[in-house]
C-alpha positions in Angstrom: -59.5 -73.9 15.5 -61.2 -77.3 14.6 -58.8 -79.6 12.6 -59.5 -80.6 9.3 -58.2 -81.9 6.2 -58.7 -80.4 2.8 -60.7 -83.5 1.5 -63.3 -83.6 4.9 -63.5 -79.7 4.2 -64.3 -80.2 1.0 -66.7 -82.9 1.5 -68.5 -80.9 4.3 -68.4 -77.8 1.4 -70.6 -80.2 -1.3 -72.9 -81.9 1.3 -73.8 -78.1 2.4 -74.4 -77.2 -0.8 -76.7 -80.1 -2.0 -78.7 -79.6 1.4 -78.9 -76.0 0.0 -80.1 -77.3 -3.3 -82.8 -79.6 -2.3 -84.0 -77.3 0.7 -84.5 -74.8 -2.6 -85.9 -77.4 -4.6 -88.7 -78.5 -2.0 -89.5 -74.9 -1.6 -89.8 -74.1 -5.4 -92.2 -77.5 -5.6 -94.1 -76.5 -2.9 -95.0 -72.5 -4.4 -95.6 -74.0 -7.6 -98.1 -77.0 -6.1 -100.1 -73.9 -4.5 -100.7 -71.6 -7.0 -101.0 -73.9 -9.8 -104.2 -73.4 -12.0 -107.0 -76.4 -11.4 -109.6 -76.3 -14.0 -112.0 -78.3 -14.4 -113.7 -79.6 -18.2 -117.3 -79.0 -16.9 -116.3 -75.0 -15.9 -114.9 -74.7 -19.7 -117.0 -73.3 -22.3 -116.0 -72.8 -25.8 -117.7 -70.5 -28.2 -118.6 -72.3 -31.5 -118.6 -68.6 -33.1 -116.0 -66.9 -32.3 -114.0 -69.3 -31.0 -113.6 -67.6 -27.1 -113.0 -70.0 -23.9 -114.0 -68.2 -20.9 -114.6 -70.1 -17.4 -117.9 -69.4 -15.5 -117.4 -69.7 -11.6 -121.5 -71.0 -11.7 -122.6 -74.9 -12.7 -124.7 -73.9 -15.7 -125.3 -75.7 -18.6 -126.4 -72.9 -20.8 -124.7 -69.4 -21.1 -123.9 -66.4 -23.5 -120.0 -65.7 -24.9 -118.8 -62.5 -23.3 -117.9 -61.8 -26.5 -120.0 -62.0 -28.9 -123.3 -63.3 -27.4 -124.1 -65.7 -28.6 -125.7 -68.8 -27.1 -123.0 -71.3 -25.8 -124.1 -74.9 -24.0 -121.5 -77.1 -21.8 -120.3 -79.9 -23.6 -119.9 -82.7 -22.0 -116.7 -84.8 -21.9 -117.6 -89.0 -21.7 -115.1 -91.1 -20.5 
């Protein structure tokens, strides 16, 4: 049996168990960071209509609202 005082098993106990922490922290910062949602301003269209934002997965510059068709144009943002 290894000999060890109460206060070194206690310390081993908490340094265990803030490895455990941060090896679950990582992890959780790491899932999030890869299936986070990246979108980018010039993929955004906003129907003046209706008032729908959909995403096209094409550069255009000129489209119709999947919902109520009418004409929408890419804005675009100056910084």
């Amino acid at each position: 049996m290894i000999g060890m005082s109460f206060a070194d098993a206690l310390f081993a106990f908490l340094a265990l168990w803030l490895i455990y922490l941060a090896v679950l922290w990582l992890r959780e910062l790491n899932r999030v960071s890869h299936s986070e949602w990246r979108l980018s301003n010039s993929r955004l269209f906003h129907c003046d209509k209706c008032h729908h934002s959909f995403v096209l997965k094409k550069m255009e510059n000129l489209t119709r609202c999947p919902r109520c068709n009418a004409i929408c144009i890419a804005k675009r943002n100056k910084l």
